[in-house]
C-alpha positions as CSV (number, residue, x, y, z in Angstrom):
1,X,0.0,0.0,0.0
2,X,1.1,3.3,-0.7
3,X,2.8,5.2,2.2
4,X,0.4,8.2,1.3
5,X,-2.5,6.3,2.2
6,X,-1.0,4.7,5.0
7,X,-0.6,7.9,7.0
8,X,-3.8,9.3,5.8
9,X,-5.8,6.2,6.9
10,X,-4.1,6.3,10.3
11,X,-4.6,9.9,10.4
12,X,-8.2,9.4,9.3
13,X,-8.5,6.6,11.9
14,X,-7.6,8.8,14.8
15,X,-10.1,11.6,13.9
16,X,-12.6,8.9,13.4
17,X,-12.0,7.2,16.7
18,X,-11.6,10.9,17.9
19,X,-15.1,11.6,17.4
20,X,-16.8,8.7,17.7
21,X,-15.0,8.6,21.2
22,X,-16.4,12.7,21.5
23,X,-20.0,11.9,20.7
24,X,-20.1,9.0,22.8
25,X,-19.1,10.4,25.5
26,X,-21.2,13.2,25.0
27,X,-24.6,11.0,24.1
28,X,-23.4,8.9,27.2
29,X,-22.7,11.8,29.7
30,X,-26.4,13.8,28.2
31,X,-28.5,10.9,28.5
32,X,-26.6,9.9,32.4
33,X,-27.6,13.0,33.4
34,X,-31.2,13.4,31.5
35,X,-31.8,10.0,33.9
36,X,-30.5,11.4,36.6
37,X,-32.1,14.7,36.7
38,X,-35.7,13.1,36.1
39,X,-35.0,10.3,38.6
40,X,-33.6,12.7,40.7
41,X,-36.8,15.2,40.2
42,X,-39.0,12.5,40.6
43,X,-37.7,11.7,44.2
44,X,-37.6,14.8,44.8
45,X,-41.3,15.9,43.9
46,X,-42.0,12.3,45.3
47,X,-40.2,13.6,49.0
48,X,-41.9,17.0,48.6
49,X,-45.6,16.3,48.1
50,X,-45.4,13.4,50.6
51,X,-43.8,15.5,53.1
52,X,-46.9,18.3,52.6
53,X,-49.5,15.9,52.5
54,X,-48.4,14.2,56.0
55,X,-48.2,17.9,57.3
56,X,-51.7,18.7,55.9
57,X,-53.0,15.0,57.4
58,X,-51.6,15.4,60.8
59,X,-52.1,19.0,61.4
60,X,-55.3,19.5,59.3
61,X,-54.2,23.2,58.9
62,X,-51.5,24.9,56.6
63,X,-50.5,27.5,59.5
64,X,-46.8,26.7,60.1
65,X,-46.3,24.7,57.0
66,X,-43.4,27.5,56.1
67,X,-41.0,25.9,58.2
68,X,-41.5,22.1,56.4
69,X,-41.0,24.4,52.9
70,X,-37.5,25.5,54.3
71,X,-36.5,22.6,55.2
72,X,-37.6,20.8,51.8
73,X,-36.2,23.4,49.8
74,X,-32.6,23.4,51.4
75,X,-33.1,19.3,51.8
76,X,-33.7,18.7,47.7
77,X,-32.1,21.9,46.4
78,X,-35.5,23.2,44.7
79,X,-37.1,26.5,45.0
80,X,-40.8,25.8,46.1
81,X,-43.5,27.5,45.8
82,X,-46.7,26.2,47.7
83,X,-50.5,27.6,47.1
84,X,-53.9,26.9,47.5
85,X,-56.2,25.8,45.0
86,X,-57.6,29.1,45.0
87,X,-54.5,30.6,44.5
88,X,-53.4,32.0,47.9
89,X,-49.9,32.1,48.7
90,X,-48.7,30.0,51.3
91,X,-45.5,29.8,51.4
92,X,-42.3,30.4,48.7
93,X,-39.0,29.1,49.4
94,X,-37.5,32.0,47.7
95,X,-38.9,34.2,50.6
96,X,-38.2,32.3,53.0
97,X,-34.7,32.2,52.6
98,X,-34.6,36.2,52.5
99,X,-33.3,36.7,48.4
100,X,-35.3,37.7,46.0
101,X,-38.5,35.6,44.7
102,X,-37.3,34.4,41.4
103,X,-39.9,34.1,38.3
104,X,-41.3,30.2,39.1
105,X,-40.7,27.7,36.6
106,X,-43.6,27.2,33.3
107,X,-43.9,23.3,34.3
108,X,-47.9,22.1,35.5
109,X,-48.0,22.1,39.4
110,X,-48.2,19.3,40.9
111,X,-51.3,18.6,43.4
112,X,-51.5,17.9,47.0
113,X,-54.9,16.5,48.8
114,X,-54.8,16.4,52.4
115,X,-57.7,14.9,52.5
116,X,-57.6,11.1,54.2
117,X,-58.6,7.8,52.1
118,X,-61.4,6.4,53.6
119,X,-61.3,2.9,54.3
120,X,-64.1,0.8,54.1
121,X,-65.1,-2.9,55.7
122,X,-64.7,-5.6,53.1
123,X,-67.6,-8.0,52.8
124,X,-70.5,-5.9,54.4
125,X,-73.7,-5.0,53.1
126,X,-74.3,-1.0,52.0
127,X,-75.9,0.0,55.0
128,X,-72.8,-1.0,57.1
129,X,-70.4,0.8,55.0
130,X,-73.1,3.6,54.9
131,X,-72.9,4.4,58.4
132,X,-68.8,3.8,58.0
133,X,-68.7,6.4,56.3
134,X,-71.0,8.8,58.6
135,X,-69.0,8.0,61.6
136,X,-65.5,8.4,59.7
137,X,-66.7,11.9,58.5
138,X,-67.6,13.0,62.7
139,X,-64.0,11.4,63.5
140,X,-62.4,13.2,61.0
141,X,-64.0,16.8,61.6
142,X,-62.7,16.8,65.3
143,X,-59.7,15.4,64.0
144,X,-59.1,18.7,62.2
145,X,-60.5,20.7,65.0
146,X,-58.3,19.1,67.2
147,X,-55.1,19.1,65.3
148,X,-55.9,22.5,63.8
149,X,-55.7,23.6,67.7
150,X,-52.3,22.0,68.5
151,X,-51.0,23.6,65.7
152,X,-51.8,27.5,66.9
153,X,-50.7,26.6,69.6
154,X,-47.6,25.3,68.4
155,X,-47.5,22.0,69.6
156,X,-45.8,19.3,67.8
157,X,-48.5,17.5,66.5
158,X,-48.4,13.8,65.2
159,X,-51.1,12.0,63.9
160,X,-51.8,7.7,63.0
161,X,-54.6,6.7,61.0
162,X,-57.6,5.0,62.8
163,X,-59.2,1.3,61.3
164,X,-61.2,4.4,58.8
165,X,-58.1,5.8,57.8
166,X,-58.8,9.1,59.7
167,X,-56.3,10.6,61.2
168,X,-55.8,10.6,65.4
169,X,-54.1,13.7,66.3
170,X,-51.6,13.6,69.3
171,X,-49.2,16.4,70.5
172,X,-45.9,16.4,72.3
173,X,-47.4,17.7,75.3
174,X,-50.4,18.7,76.7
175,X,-52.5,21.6,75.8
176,X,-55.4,22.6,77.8
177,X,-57.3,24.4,75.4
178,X,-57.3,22.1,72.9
179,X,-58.8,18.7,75.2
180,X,-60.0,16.1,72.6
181,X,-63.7,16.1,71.5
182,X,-65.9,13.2,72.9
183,X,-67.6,11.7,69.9
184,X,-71.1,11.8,70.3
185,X,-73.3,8.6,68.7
186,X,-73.6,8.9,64.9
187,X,-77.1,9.6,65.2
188,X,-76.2,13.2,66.7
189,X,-72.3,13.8,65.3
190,X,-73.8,13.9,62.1
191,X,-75.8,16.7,60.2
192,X,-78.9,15.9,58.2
193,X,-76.5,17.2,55.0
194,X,-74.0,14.4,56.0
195,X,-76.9,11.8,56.0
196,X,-78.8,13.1,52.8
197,X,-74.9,12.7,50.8
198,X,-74.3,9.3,51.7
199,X,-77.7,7.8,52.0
200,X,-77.8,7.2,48.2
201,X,-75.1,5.6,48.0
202,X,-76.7,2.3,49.5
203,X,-78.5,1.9,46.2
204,X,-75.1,2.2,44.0
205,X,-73.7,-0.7,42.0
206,X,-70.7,0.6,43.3
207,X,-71.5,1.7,46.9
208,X,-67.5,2.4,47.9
209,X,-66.4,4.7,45.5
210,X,-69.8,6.4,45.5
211,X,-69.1,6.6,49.1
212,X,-65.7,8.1,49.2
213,X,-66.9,10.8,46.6
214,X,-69.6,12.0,49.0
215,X,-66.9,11.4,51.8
216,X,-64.2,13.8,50.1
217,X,-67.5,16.5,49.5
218,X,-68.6,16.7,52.8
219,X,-65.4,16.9,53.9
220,X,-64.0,20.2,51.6
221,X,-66.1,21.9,54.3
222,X,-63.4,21.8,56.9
223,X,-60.3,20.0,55.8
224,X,-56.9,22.0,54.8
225,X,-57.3,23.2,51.4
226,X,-56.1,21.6,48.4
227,X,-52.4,22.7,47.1
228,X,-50.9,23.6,44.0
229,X,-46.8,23.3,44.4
230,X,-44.2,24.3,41.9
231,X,-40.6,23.8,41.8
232,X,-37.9,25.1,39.8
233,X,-37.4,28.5,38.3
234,X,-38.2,30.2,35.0
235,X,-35.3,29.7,32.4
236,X,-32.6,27.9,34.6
237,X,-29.5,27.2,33.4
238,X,-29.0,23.0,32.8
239,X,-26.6,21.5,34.8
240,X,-23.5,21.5,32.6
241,X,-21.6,18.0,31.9
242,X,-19.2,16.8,34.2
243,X,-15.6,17.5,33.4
244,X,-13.8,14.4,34.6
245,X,-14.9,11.9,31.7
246,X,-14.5,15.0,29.0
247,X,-11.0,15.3,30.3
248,X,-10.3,11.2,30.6
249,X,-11.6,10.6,26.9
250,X,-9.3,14.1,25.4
251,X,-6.8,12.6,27.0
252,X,-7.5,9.2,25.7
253,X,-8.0,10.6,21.9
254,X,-3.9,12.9,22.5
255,X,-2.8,9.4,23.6
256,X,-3.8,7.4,21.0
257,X,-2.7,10.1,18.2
258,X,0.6,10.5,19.7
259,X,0.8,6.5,19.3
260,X,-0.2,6.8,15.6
261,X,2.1,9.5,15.5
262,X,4.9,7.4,17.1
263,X,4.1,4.3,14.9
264,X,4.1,6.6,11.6
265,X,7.2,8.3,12.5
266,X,9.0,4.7,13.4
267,X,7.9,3.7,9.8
268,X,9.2,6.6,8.1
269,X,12.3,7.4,9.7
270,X,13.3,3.5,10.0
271,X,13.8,3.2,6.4
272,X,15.2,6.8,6.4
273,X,18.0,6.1,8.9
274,X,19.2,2.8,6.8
275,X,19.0,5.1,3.9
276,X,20.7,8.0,5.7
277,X,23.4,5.0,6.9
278,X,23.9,3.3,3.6
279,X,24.3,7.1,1.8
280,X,26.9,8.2,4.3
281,X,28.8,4.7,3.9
282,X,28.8,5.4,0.4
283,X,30.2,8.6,0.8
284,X,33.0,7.8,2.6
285,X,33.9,5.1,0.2
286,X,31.8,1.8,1.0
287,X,29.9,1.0,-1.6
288,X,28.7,-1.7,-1.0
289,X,25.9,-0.6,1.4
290,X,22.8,-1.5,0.4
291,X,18.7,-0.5,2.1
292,X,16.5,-3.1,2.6
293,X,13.9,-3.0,-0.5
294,X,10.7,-4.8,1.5
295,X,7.3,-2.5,1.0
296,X,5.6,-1.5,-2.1
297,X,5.3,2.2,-0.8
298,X,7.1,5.3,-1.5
299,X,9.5,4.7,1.2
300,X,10.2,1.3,-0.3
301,X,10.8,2.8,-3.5
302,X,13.2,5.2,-2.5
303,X,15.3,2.1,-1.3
304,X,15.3,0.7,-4.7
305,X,16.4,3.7,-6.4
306,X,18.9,4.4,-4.0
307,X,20.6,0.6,-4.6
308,X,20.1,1.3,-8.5
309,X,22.2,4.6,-8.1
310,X,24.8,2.6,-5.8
311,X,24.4,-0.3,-8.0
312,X,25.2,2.0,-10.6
313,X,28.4,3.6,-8.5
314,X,30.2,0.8,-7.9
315,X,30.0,0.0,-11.5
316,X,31.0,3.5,-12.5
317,X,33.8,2.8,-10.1
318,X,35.1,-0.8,-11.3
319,X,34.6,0.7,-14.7
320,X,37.2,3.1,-13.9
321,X,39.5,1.4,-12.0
322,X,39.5,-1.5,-15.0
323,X,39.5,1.1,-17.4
324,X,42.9,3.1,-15.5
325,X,44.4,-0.7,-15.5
326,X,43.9,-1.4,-19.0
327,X,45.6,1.9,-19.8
328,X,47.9,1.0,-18.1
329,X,48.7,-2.0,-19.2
330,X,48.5,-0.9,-23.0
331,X,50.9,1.8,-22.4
332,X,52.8,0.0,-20.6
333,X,54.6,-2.7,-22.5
334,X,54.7,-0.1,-26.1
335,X,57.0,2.1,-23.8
336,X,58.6,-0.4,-22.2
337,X,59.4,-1.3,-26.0
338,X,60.3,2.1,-27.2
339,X,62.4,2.8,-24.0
340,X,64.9,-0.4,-24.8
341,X,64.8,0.0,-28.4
342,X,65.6,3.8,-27.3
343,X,68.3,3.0,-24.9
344,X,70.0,0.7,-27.1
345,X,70.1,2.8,-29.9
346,X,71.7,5.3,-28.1
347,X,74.2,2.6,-26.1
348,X,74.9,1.4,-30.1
349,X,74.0,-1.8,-28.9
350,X,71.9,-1.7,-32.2
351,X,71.8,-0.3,-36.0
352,X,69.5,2.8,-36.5
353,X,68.1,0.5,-39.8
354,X,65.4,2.3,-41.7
355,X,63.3,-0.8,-41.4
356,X,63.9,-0.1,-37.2
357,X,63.1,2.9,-37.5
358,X,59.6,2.8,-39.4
359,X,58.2,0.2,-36.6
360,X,59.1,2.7,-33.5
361,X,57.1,5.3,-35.6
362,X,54.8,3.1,-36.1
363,X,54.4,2.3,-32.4
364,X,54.3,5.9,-31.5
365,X,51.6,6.7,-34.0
366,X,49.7,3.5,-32.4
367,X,49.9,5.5,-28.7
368,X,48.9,8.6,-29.8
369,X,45.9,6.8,-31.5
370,X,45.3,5.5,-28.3
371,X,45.5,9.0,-26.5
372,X,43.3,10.6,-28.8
373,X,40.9,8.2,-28.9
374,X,40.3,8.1,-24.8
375,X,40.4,11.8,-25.2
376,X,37.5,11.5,-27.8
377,X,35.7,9.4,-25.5
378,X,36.0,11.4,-22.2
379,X,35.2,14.8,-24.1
380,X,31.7,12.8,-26.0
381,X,30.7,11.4,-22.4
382,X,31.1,14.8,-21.0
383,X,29.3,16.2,-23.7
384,X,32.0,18.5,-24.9
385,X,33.1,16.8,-28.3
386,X,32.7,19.3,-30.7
387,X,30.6,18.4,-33.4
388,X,30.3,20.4,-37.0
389,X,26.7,19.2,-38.3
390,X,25.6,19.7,-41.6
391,X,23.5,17.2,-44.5
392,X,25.4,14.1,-45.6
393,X,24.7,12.1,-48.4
394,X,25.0,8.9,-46.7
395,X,25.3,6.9,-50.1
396,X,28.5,9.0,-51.1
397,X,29.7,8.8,-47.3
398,X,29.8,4.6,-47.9
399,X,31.2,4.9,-51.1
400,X,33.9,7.3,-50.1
401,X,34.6,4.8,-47.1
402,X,34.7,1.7,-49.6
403,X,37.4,3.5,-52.0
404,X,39.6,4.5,-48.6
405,X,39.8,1.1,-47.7
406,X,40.0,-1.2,-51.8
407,X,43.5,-1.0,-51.3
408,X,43.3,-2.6,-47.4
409,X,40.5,-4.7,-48.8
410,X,42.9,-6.0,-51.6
411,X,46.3,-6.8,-49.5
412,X,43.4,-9.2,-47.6
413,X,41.8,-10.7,-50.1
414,X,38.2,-9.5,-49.6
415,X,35.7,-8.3,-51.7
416,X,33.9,-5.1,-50.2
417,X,30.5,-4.4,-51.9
418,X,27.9,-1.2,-51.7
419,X,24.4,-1.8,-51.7
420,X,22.8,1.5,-51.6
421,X,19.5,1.4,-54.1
422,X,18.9,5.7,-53.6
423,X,20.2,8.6,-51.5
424,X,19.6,9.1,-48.5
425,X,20.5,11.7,-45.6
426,X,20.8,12.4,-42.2
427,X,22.4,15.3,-40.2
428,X,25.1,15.1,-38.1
429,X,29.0,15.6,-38.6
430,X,30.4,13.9,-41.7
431,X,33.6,13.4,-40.2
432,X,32.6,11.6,-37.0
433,X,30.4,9.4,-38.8
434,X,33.0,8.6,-41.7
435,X,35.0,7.7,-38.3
436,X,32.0,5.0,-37.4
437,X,32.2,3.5,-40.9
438,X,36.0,3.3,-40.8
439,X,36.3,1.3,-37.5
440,X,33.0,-1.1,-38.3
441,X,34.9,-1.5,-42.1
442,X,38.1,-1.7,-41.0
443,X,37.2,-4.8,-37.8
444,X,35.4,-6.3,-40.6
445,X,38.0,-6.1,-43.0
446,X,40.3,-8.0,-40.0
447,X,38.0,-10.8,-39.2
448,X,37.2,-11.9,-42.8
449,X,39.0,-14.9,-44.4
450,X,40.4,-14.1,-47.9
451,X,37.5,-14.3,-50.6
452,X,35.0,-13.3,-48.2
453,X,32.8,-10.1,-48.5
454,X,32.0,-7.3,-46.6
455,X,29.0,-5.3,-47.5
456,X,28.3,-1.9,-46.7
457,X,24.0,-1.3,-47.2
458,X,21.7,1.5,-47.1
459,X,18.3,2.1,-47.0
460,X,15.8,4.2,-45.5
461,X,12.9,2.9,-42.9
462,X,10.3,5.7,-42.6
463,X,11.8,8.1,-40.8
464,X,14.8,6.6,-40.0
465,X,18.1,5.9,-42.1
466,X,19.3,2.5,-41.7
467,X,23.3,1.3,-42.7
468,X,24.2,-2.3,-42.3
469,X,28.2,-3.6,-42.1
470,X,27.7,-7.2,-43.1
471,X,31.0,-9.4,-43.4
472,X,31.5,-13.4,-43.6
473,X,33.8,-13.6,-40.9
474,X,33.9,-16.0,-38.3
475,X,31.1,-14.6,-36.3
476,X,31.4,-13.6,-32.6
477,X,30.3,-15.7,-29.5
478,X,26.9,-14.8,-27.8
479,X,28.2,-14.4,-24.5
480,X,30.7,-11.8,-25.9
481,X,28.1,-9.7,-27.4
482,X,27.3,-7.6,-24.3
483,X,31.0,-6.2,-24.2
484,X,31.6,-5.2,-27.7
485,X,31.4,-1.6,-27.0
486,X,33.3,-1.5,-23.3
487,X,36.9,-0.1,-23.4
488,X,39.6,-2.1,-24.0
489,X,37.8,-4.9,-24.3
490,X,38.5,-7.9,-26.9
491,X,37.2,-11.2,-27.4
492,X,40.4,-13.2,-27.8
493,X,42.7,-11.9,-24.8
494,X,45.7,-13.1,-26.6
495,X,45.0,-10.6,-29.5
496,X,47.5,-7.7,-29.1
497,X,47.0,-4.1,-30.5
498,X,49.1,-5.0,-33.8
499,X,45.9,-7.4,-34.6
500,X,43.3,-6.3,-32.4
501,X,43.3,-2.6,-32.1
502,X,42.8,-0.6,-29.3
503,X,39.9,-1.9,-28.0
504,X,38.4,1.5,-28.1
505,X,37.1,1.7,-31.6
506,X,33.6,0.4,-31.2
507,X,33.3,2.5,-27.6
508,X,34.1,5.4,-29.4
509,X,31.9,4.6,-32.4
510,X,29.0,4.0,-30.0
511,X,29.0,7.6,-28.4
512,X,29.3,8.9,-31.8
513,X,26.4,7.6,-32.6
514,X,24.3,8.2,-29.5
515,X,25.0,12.1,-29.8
516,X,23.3,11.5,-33.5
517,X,20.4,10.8,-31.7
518,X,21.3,7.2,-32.8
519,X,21.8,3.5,-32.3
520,X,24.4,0.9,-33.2
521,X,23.2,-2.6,-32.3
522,X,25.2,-6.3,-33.9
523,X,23.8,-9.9,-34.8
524,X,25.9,-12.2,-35.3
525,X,26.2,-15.8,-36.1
526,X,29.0,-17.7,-35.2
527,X,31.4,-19.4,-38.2
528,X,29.0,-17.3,-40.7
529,X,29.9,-13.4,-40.0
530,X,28.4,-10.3,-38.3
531,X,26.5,-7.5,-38.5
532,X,26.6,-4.4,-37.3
533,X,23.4,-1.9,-38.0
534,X,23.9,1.8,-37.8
535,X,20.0,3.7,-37.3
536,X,20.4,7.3,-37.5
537,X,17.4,10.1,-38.1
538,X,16.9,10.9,-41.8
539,X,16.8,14.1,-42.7
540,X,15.3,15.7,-46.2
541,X,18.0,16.2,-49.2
542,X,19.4,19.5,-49.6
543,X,17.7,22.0,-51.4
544,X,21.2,22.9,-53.2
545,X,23.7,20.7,-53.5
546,X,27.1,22.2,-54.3
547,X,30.3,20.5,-56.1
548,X,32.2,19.3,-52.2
549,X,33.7,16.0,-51.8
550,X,31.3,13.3,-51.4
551,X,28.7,13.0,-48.2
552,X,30.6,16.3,-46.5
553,X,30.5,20.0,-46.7
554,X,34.5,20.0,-45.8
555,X,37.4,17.6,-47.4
556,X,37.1,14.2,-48.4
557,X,39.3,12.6,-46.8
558,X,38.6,9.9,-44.1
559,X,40.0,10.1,-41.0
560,X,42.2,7.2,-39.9
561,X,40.2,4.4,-38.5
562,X,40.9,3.2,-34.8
563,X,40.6,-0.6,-35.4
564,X,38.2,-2.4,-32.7
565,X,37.0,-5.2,-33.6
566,X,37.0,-9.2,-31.6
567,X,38.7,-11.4,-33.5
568,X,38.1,-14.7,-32.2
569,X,34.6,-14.7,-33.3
């Protein structure tokens, strides 16, 4: 995978897990607290009413009920606000605790009925539960009388439900104005209106709950008023979410990014610290330092081009330090030569003969051939070898190089042939490329048996000029063709330079050609002969064509050929 898309997935990861850990926590924390709050509010309402409904059943009175709102409100927290069901204000929290009575909150009030729940025998006829109900009604009016008395009088008052449900007042201590009623029989506690409500009832198909309706009428005549109680105040702030698991998860979410990061980094500057490693071992002359090249990414990549350019470094570098021994060596034993014949000539140890003579010249002439032709080759790889283009007439450049070389051709017994069927032309530097025809001529010339032939062909392909340097030689091997155009190199070591050239001919011939925008490629078939094909761009004939030596615009000449060529082929 690439290593872009690596560290934006991981980077896409964490924001992901980032807020998907944010809204959970948030979701989680919102809907904790929503719970909470309601259960919380629940209880609370749930403590509140209870508490003022056991104050209104044991006191039957709200005087002095500001005291059990205090204490509720600090208990639970809540501003309360308690009226009547006729809207008289009985008591407000707020007040209470001396600060200003804040707006109360818009939600319904919830209701408070002091009023006892009459209990009534199970399994007895109508009548009985009839007069039940008549006697429960006295017991309950001098219940409140009772309690209501207690209460001014600020006794503590506590009440317990009788076998009715009324409620049996009791104080703390005793108070003399307040003596508990006698009850009277039913026949006299009761009013004629206490009798006409429930008398009907007998006839009911449902003779309780008609029973504790005319109960709870008769009994709004004297029992503590209904309440209304609100809590809460208008446009409260909500709580806010608690910081601690916020802080936990943020710290979570920078933990696991710095991880990422951590991992990302490791992955990245791994590879970068082997590459940093192998590229200062190579600069201080090891190289053969190589980067692990596992991974498809970028990163991986970057290995493999960074073992190419090493790869192609220590090639560069044997090239050159084969390339200073071969000079070496083929400089080395013509001097050697030229020093003894040199040293004896001048100890007249032997003649000065012409015939002496003519071969140290010759041997000099060879070194200089050599020098100029490694100059040649340095200047053309640098890209500094001048070179004078104009249109050649590539026909006329093979025929001029097949008359330079009849007489070589001859003394060897070989037949050299042009098969050119029309003109063609190409622009480059006449001279230079007259010095690629001489060396392929002249190692074919070398190779060939007497009364074999080397042709020299032409023709055009599209766009392209094609020349062909066929001879019948003996061919060269296949695993030779690879190093045809290295330096110095020949196929039968045991060739010397009188019979094998220089062994920089063909290198030479081959940057010649590449600065023409060209290649030079060979086939060959060993015992039958070789070819070497020369492609080179055409280029349109001359619009004038003036009287110059054949295929140049300067002399006609050819330049001496370096002779390159394996000979053990």
């Amino acid at each position: 995978m690439s290593f872009r898309l690596r560290a934006l997935g991981l980077l896409l990861l964490v924001a992901l897990a980032a807020t998907a850990a944010t809204a959970w926590l948030t979701w989680r924390q919102a809907t904790g607290q929503v719970r909470e709050e309601v259960s919380a509010g629940r209880e609370e309402i749930a403590l509140i009413t209870g508490e003022l409904y056991a104050y209104g059943y044991a006191h039957g009175t709200w005087d002095g009920v500001s005291a059990t709102v205090a204490a509720l409100s600090r208990q639970t927290g809540q501003r309360i606000r308690v009226v009547s069901d006729a809207d008289v204000l009985l008591a407000d929290s707020d007040a209470l605790a001396g600060r200003d009575v804040r707006p109360v909150s818009t939600r319904p009030p919830v209701l408070v009925d002091p009023r006892p729940r009459l209990v009534l025998p199970v399994g007895k006829v109508p009548r009985a539960s009839v007069k039940t109900t008549l006697v429960a009604l006295g017991a309950y009016r001098d219940s409140v009388a009772y309690a209501t008395c207690l209460t001014r009088a600020r006794a503590a008052v506590h009440a317990e439900p009788d076998r009715f449900g009324m409620p049996q007042a009791t104080a703390d201590r005793p108070v003399g104005q307040c003596a508990p009623l006698k009850q009277p029989p039913v026949s006299q506690a009761l009013s004629r209106q206490d009798r006409d409500a429930a008398m009907p009832c007998e006839k009911e198909r449902e003779p309780a709950a008609c029973l504790r309706r005319a109960f709870n009428e008769r009994a709004d005549a004297f029992a503590p008023a209904r309440l209304q109680i609100r809590t809460g105040v208008l446009h409260e702030s909500p709580p806010s979410l608690a910081a601690t698991p916020t802080v936990l998860v943020a710290a979570g979410v920078a933990l696991a990014v710095i991880l990422g990061a951590l991992l990302l980094s490791r992955a990245v500057l791994r590879p970068v610290r082997a590459l940093t490693g192998a590229a200062r071992a190579l600069g201080e002359g090891d190289p053969t330092r190589r980067v692990p090249e596992s991974g498809r990414d970028e990163i991986a990549g970057l290995g493999r081009v960074f073992n190419r350019m090493a790869d192609s470094l220590q090639e560069a570098e044997d090239r050159q330090r084969r390339l200073t021994g071969d000079i070496a060596h083929e400089l080395r034993t013509p001097l050697a030569n030229l020093r003894g014949y040199l040293e004896a000539l001048r100890d007249g140890v032997v003649e000065p003969t012409p015939e002496l003579l003519d071969s140290l010249h010759r041997e000099a002439l060879l070194q200089q051939r050599i020098v100029d032709d490694l100059q040649d080759l340095a200047l053309a790889e640098a890209g500094a070898l001048t070179y004078h283009r104009a249109p050649v007439a590539l026909r006329e450049l093979l025929d001029t190089c097949r008359t330079a070389h009849r007489q070589q051709a001859e003394d060897a017994g070989v037949r050299v042939e042009l098969a050119a069927a029309r003109p063609v032309f190409v622009h480059g530097d006449p001279d230079r490329l007259r010095q690629v025809l001489g060396n392929l001529v002249v190692n074919a010339l070398r190779v060939t048996a007497p009364g074999g032939v080397v042709t020299l062909a032409l023709n055009a392909q599209g766009d392209r000029a094609v020349i062909e340097v066929r001879d019948t030689g003996t061919g060269i091997r296949p695993e030779d063709l690879p190093h045809l155009f290295d330096r110095f190199w020949r196929a039968d070591a045991a060739r010397g330079r009188a019979t094998g050239g220089s062994g920089l001919g063909l290198a030479v011939a081959h940057r010649i050609v590449a600065d023409h925008d060209g290649t030079i490629e060979v086939a060959s078939t060993l015992g039958a002969g070789s070819t070497f094909t020369v492609v080179l761009p055409a280029a349109s004939p001359p619009s004038v064509t003036s009287p110059r030596a054949p295929g140049s615009g300067r002399a006609a000449l050819p330049v001496p050929p370096d002779t390159d060529r394996p000979a053990s082929r």
